[in-house]
C-alpha distance (Angstrom), angle and dihedral (degrees) to the residues before:
residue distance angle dihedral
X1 . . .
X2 3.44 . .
X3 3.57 91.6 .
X4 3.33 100.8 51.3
X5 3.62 90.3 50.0
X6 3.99 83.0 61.5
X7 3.26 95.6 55.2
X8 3.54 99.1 53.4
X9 3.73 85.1 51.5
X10 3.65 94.8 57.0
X11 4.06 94.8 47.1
X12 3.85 86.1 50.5
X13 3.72 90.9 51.2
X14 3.91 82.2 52.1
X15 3.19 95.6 65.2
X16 3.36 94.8 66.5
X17 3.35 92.6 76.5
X18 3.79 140.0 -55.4
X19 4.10 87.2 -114.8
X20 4.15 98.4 42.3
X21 3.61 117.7 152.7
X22 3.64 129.3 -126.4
X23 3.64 119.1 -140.3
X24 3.79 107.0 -135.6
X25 3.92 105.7 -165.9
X26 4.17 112.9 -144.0
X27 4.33 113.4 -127.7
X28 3.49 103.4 -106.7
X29 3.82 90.5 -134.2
X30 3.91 95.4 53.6
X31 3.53 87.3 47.3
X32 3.70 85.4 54.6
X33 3.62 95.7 54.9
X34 3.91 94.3 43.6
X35 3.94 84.5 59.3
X36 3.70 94.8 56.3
X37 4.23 89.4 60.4
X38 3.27 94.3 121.5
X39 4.01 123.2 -162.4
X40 3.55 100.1 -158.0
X41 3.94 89.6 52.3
X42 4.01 90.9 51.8
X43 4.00 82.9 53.3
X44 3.48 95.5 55.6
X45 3.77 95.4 48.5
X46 3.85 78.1 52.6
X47 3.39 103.9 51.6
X48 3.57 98.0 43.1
X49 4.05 94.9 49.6
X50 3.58 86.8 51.5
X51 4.45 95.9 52.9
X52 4.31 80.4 61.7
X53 4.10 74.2 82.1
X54 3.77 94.1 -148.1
X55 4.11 133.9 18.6
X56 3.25 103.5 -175.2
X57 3.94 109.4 148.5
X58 3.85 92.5 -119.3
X59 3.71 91.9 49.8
X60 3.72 121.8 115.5
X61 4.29 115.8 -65.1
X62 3.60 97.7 -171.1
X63 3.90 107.5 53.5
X64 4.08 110.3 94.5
X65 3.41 94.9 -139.4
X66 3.98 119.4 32.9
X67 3.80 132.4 36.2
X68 3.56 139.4 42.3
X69 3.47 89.7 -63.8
X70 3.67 98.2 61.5
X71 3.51 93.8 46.7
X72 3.65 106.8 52.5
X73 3.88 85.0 45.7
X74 3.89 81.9 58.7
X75 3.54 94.1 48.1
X76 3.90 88.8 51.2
X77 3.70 88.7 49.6
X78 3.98 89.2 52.8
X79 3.79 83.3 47.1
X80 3.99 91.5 53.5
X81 4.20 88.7 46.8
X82 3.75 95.9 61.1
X83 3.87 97.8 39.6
X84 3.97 83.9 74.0
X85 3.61 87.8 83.3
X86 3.40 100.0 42.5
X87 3.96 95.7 86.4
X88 4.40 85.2 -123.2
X89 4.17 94.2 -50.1
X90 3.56 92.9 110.6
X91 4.19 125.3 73.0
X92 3.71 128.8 170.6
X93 3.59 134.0 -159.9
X94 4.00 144.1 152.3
X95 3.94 97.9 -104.3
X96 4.03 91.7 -148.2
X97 4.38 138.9 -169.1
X98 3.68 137.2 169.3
X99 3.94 110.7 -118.5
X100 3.46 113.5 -166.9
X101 3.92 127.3 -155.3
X102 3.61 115.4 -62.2
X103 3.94 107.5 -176.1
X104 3.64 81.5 -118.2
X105 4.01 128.8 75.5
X106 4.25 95.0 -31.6
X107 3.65 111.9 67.2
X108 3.95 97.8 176.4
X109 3.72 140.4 24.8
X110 3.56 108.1 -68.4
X111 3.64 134.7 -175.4
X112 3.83 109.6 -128.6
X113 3.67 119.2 -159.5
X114 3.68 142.5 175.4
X115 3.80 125.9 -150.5
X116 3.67 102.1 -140.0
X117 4.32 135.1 168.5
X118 3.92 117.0 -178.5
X119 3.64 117.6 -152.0
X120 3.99 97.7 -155.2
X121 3.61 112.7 -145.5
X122 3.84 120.0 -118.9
X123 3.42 103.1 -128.1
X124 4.03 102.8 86.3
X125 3.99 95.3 -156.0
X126 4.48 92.4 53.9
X127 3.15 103.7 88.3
X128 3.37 89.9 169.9
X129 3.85 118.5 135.7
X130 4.09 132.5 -152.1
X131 3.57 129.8 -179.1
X132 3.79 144.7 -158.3
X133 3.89 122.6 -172.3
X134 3.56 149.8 166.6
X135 3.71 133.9 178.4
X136 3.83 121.7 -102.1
X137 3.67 102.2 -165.2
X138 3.90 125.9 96.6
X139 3.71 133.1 -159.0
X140 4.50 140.3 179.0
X141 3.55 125.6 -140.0
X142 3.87 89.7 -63.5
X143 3.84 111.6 67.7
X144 3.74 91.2 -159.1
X145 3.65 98.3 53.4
X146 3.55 113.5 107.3
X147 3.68 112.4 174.4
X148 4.43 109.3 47.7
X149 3.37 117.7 95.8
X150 4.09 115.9 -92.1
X151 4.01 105.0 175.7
X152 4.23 90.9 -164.6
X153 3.27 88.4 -158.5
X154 3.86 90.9 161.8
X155 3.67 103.4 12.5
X156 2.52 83.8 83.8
X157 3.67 127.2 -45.9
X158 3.77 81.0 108.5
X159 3.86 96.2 56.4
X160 4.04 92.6 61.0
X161 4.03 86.4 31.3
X162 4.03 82.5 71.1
X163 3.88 89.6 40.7
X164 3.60 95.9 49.3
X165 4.36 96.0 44.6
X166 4.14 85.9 42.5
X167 3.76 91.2 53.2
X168 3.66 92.0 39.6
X169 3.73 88.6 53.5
X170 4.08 102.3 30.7
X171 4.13 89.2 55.3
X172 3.75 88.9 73.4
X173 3.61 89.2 63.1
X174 4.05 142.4 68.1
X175 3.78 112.6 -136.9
X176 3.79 119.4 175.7
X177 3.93 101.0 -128.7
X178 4.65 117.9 54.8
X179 3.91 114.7 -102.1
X180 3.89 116.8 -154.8
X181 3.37 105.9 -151.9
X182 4.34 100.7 -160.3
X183 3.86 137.0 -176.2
X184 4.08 107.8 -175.9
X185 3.43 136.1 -159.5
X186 4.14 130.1 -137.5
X187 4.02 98.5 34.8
X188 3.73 81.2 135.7
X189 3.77 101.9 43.1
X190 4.37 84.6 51.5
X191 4.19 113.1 -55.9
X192 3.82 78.3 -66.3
X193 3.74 99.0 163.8
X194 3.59 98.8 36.7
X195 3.91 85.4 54.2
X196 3.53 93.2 56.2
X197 4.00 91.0 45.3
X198 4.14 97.0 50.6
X199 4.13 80.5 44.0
X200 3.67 91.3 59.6
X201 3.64 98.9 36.7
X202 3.78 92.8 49.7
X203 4.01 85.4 47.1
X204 3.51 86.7 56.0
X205 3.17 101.7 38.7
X206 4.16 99.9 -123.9
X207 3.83 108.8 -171.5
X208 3.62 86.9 -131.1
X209 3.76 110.8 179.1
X210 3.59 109.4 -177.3
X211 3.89 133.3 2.9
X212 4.22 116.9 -157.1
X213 3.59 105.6 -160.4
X214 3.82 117.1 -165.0
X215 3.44 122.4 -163.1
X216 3.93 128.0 159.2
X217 4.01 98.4 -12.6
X218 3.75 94.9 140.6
X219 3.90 112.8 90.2
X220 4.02 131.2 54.0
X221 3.31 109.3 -144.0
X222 4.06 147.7 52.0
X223 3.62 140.9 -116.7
X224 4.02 118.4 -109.1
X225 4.44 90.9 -7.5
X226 4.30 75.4 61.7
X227 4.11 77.1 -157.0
X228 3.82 107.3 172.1
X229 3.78 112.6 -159.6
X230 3.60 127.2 151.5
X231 4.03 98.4 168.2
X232 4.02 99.8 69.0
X233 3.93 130.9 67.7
X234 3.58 124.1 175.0
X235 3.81 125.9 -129.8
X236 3.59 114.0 -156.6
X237 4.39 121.4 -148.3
X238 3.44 126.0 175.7
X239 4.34 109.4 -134.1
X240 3.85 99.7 -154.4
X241 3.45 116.1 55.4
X242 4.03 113.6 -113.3
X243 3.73 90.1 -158.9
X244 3.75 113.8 83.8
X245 3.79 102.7 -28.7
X246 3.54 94.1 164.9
X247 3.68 87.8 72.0
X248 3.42 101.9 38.0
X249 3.59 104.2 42.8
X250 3.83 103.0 82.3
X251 3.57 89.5 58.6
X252 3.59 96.7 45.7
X253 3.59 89.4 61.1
X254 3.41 95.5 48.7
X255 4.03 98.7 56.6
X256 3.90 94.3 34.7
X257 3.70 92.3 -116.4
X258 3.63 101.9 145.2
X259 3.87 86.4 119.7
X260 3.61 96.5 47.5
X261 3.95 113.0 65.0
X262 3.69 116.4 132.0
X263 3.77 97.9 -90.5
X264 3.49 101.4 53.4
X265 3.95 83.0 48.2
X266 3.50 91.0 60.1
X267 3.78 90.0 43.1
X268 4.05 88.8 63.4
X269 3.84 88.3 40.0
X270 3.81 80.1 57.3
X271 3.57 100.1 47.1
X272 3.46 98.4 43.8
X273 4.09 95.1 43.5
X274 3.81 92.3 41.8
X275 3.96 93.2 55.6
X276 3.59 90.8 44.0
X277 3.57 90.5 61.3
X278 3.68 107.6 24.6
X279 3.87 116.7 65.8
X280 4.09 120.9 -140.1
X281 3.94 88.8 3.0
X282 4.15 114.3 120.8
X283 3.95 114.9 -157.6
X284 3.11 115.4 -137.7
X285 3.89 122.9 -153.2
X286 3.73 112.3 -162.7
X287 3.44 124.4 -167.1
X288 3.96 103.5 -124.4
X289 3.72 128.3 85.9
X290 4.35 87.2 -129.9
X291 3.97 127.5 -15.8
X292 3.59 118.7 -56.6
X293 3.71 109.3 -53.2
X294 3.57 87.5 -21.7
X295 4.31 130.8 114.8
X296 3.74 141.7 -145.1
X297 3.65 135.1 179.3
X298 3.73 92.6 -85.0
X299 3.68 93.8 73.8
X300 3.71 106.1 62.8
X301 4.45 80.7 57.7
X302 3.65 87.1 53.0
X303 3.54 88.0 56.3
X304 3.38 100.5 56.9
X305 3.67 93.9 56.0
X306 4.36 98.4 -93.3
X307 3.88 122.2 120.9
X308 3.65 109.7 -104.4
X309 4.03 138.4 172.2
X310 3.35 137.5 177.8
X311 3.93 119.8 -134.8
X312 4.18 108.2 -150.1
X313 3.60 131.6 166.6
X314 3.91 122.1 -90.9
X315 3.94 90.1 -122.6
X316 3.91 124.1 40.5
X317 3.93 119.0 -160.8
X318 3.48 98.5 -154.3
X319 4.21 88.1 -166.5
X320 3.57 88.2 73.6
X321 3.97 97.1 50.5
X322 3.92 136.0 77.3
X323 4.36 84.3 -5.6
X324 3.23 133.5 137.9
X325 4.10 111.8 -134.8
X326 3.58 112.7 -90.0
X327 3.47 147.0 132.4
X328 4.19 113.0 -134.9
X329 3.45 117.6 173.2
X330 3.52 102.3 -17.3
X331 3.74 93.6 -46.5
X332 3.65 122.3 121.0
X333 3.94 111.5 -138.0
X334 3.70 129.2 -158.6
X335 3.71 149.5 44.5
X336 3.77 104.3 -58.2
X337 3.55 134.1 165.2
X338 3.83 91.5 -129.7
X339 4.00 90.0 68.8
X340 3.59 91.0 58.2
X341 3.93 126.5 99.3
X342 4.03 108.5 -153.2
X343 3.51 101.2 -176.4
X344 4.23 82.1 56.0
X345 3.60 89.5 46.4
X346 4.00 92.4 46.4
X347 4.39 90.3 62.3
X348 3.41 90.4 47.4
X349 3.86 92.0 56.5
X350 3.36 89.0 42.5
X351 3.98 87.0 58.7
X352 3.53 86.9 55.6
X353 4.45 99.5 41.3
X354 4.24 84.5 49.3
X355 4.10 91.0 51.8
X356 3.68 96.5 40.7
X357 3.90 87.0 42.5
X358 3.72 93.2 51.1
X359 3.24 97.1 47.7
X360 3.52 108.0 42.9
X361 3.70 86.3 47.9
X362 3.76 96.5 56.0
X363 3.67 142.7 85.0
X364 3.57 118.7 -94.3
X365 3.73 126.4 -94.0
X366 4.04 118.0 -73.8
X367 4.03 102.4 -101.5
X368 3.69 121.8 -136.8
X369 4.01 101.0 20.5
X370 3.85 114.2 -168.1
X371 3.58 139.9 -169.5
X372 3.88 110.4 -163.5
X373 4.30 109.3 -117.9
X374 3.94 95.2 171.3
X375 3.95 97.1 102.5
X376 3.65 135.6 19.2
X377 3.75 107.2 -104.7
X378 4.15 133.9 156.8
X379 4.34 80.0 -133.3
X380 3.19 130.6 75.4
X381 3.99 126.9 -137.0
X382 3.54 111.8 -155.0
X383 4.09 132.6 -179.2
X384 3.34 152.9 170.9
X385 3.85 160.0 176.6
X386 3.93 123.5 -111.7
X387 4.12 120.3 -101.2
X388 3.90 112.4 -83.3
X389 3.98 84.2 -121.8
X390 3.77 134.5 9.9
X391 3.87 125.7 73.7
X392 3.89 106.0 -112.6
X393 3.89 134.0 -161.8
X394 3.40 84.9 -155.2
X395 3.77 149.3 -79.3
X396 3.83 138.9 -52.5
X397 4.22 113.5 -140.5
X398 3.71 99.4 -152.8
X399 3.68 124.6 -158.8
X400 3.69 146.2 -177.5
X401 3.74 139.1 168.4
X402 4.27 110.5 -105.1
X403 3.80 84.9 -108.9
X404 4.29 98.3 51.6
X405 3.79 115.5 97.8
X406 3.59 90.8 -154.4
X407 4.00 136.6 37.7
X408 3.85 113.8 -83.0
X409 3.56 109.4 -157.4
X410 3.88 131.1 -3.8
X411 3.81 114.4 -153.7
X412 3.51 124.3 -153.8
X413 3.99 126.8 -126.3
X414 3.44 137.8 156.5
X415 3.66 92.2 -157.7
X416 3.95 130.0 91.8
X417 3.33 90.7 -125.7
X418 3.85 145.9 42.1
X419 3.85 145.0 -176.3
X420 3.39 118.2 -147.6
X421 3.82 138.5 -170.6
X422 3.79 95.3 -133.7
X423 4.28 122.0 97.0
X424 3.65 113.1 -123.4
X425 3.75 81.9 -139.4
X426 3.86 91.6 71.6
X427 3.67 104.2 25.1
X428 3.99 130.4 50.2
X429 4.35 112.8 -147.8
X430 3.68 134.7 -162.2
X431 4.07 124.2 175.0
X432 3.36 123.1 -147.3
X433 4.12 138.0 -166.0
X434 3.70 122.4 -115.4
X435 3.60 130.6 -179.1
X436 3.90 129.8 -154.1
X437 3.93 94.8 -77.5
X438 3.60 86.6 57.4
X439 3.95 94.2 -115.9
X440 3.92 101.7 157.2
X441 4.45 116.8 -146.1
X442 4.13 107.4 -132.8
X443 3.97 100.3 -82.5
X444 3.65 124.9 -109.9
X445 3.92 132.9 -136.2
X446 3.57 116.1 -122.5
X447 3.69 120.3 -120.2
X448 3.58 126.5 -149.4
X449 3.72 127.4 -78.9
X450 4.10 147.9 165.4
């Protein structure tokens, strides 16, 4: 009965129109923390990475005040500062290794290390994980050289900028899942840190659920276009999954779900939770796991099965990346603060504070999601079981047509199960949990069942 009386609910919100709206109210307490972004903060963080002179991952460990290992001691120390008001949730720590030379882009022994604080979530039985990084290390025009000055202002001071002003913020508040807030070392040298991070957490076996990876999101506008645009970002998803495509590929196929691995879910869970949040700022979901036939710290995640992005800003000015300082004919070269636009750089950590926010605040996803294959039908039946943890309201039934990059409605149920007029030929679906707040899990694709 009950579902019937859904169903005539959702063909009288039809006819409203085909293109009807829903009104997706913002939590009044991640709006809060959103507000409290503040530009002249991310500056600071900016200004004082850049004064360790260089960062690159084989500079000096042991001298106080310049070289990688000064700064992601000072990161750590920022860390420490904002787990004071985190009632004992927060730690911080150098996660450390010993790399030795690999012919490639580390010529001696090196000791790696990653500046990390975990915000532990206060539910005891989530054990779900979600991360925010960006890489501390620096570099010139020559990878290999060690010693000249390379500012990395926006590669990618602003990446752990946004880490370090979320965790500042995020430690004030109780959120049911963990958030590992992360700056890592040797991006440059070959997304060394981040390799030795997915390693462990794969080891481990770290229910990480999401990874936002933020690298060069400081500046708003391009070299030779001279584009200046400070209301777009870019999200990058991979399509294919990296992780054990053999196995996953037949059934890919099958469903049409090319579009619809967990990255580029977590891109539209971006997009849409960003823009919610983040006024006059347009998400933009690109199609590519990275830049073309380039990497970032995302990727080694990906390939070890977890959903990673990487957030990037619309317009790169390639002057002010990989350069040496220099001035040639009348053009300023090199990753400087002054090229940087902090109130830009402030939305798109908001972007990232709102998703993390959201997420970790959540319930966790619906388990077992079906869409009923038994007969030949122009509806579609789909159910589900609750989320192992997380008290929910109830559950969003997202849906788009197979061309849409993005969801197109989301209805509301507190049901397990719905009936809807829409043919799983022409439309793809995913539920989600929500709990009273309105904080939404990342949605899951059905798969079939009789």
């Amino acid at each position: 009965m009950k579902q019937v009386s859904l169903f005539v609910f959702v063909c009288l919100f039809l006819l409203q129109g085909i293109n009807a709206q829903t009104t997706i109210q913002r939590d009044p307490e991640i709006e809060k923390m959103v507000t409290a972004i503040s530009p002249d903060s991310l500056k600071a963080y900016i200004l004082k990475m850049v004064s360790f002179g260089t960062r690159h991952t084989m500079s000096t460990v042991t001298d106080p005040k310049q070289g990688i290992g000064a700064a992601r001691e000072w990161v750590v120390a920022k860390f420490k500062e904002f787990a004071k008001q985190s009632n004992g949730r927060m730690t911080a720590f150098v996660d450390t290794t010993t790399l030795q030379p690999d012919g490639r882009r580390i010529s001696k022994p090196v000791n790696l290390g990653n500046a990390m604080a975990i915000l532990k979530g206060t539910n005891t039985a989530d054990q779900r994980i979600f991360v925010i990084s960006g890489h501390l290390d620096s570099r010139v025009t020559d990878v290999m050289n060690t010693t000249s000055e390379a500012p990395g202002a926006n590669d990618d001071a602003s990446g752990v900028a946004a880490v370090l002003e979320c965790a500042r913020i995020m430690s004030k508040y109780e959120f049911s899942a963990t958030i590992i807030f992360v700056a890592v070392s040797g991006e440059e040298q070959g997304l060394l840190g981040a390799n030795f991070m997915a390693g462990k957490a794969k080891d481990q076996n770290w229910i990480i659920e999401a990874v936002l990876n933020n690298d060069i999101m400081g500046s708003n506008n391009s070299s030779e276009t001279n584009i200046i645009n400070n209301t777009k970002v870019r999200v990058f998803s991979e399509g294919l999954p990296a992780y054990e495509l053999d196995k996953a590929a037949a059934n890919i196929r099958n469903l049409g779900l090319e579009n619809d691995g967990k990255s580029r879910q977590l891109a539209r869970y971006v997009k849409e939770i960003g823009e919610r949040y983040v006024d006059n700022l347009e998400v933009v979901m690109v199609y590519r796991n990275d830049r073309f036939l380039r990497g970032g710290d995302h990727t080694p995640f990906i390939q070890k099965g977890f959903a990673a992005v990487r957030i990037t800003e619309m317009n790169e000015n390639f002057n002010h990346q990989h350069q040496d300082l220099r001035t040639d004919k009348g053009v300023q070269f090199g990753d400087l603060p002054e090229f940087m636009d902090f109130v830009y750089l402030a939305k798109n950590t908001g972007i990232n504070l709102a998703s993390l926010a959201n997420l970790a605040k959540a319930p966790a996803m619906p388990l077992e999601v079906k869409i009923e294959t038994r007969s030949l039908t122009n509806y579609s039946l789909i159910s589900w079981k609750q989320p192992a943890v997380g008290k929910v309201k109830g559950y969003y039934v997202l849906l788009r047509e197979t061309t849409s990059a993005v969801w197109q409605k989301k209805i509301f149920t507190t049901e397990t199960n719905v009936k809807l007029p829409y043919s799983k030929d022409n439309y793809f679906f995913a539920v989600q949990s929500v709990n009273e707040n309105g904080n939404e899990s990342l949605p899951v694709v059905p798969t079939p069942g009789r």
